[in-house]
C-alpha positions in Angstrom: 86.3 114.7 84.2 86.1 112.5 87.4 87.9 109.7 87.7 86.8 105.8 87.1 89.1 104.5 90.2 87.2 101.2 90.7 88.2 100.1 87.1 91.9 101.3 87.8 91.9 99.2 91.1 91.1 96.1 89.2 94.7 96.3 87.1 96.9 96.6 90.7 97.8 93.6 92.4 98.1 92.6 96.0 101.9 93.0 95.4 104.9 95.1 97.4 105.7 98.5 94.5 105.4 101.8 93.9 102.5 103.9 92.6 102.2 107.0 90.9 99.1 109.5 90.8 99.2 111.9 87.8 96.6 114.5 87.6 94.2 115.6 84.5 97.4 117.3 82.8 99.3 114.2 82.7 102.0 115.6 85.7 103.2 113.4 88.6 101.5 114.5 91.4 102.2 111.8 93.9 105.0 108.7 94.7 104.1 106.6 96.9 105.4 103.0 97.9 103.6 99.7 99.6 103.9 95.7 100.5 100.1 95.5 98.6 99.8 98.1 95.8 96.2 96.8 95.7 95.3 98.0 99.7 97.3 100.9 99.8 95.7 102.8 96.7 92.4 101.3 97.6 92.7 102.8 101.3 92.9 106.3 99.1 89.5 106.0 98.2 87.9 104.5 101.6 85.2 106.8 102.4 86.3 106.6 106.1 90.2 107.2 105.2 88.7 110.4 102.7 88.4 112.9 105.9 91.8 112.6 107.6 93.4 115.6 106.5 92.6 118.3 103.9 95.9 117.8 101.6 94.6 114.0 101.4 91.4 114.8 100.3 93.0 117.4 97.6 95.2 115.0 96.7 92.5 112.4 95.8 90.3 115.0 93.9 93.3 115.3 91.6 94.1 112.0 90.3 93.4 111.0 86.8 95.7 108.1 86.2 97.7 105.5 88.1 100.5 103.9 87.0 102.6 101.7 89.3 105.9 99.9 89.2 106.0 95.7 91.3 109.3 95.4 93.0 110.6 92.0 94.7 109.8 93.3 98.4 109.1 96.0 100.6 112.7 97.2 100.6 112.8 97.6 96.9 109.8 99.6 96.9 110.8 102.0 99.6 114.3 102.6 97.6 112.6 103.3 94.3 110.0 105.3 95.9 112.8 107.6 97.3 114.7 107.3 94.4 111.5 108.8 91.8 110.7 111.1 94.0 114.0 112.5 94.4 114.0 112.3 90.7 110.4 113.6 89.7 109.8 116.1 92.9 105.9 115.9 93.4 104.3 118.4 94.4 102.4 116.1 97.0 105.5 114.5 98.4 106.9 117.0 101.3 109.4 114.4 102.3 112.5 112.9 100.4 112.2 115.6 98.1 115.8 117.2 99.2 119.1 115.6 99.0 120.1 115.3 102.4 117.8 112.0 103.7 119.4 108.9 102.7 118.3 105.2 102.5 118.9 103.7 105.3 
């Protein structure tokens, strides 16, 4: 089943959030956090941004669904994004997984 991303780009706004990427069994595969939901997941699918590294492009091949969450700014999204992934544990987010980084 590939994945329609062009018609789930069109529900994201250009707001600051969090965005989730859950693959074909409905698991959270990825956490991430921006200032514009809308660019960031879009810069996913940019053919150009596609070959930077293999655990991207593995990644990408994966998702099924997006879900997302808009915060007030930047900050907010950066502590909920650490907070769900603490949470949730990814399997695509190597960082903030543990206990010992903090918000600074």
């Amino acid at each position: 089943m590939l994945f329609d991303y062009k018609a789930a780009l069109k529900n994201i706004p250009h707001r600051p959030g969090v965005y989730q990427y859950y693959d074909d069994a409905n698991e959270l595969i990825y956490i991430g956090k921006a200032k514009d939901l809308k660019n960031r997941v879009s810069s996913y699918f940019n053919k150009d941004n596609y070959k930077v590294n293999a655990k991207t492009r593995v990644l990408v091949s994966k998702i099924r669904n997006i879900t997302f969450t808009i915060v007030d700014s930047e900050v907010d999204a950066w502590l909920l994004e650490n907070s769900l992934i603490k949470k949730h544990q990814p399997r695509y987010n190597v960082m903030l997984k543990d206990d010992k980084t903090y918000p600074w």
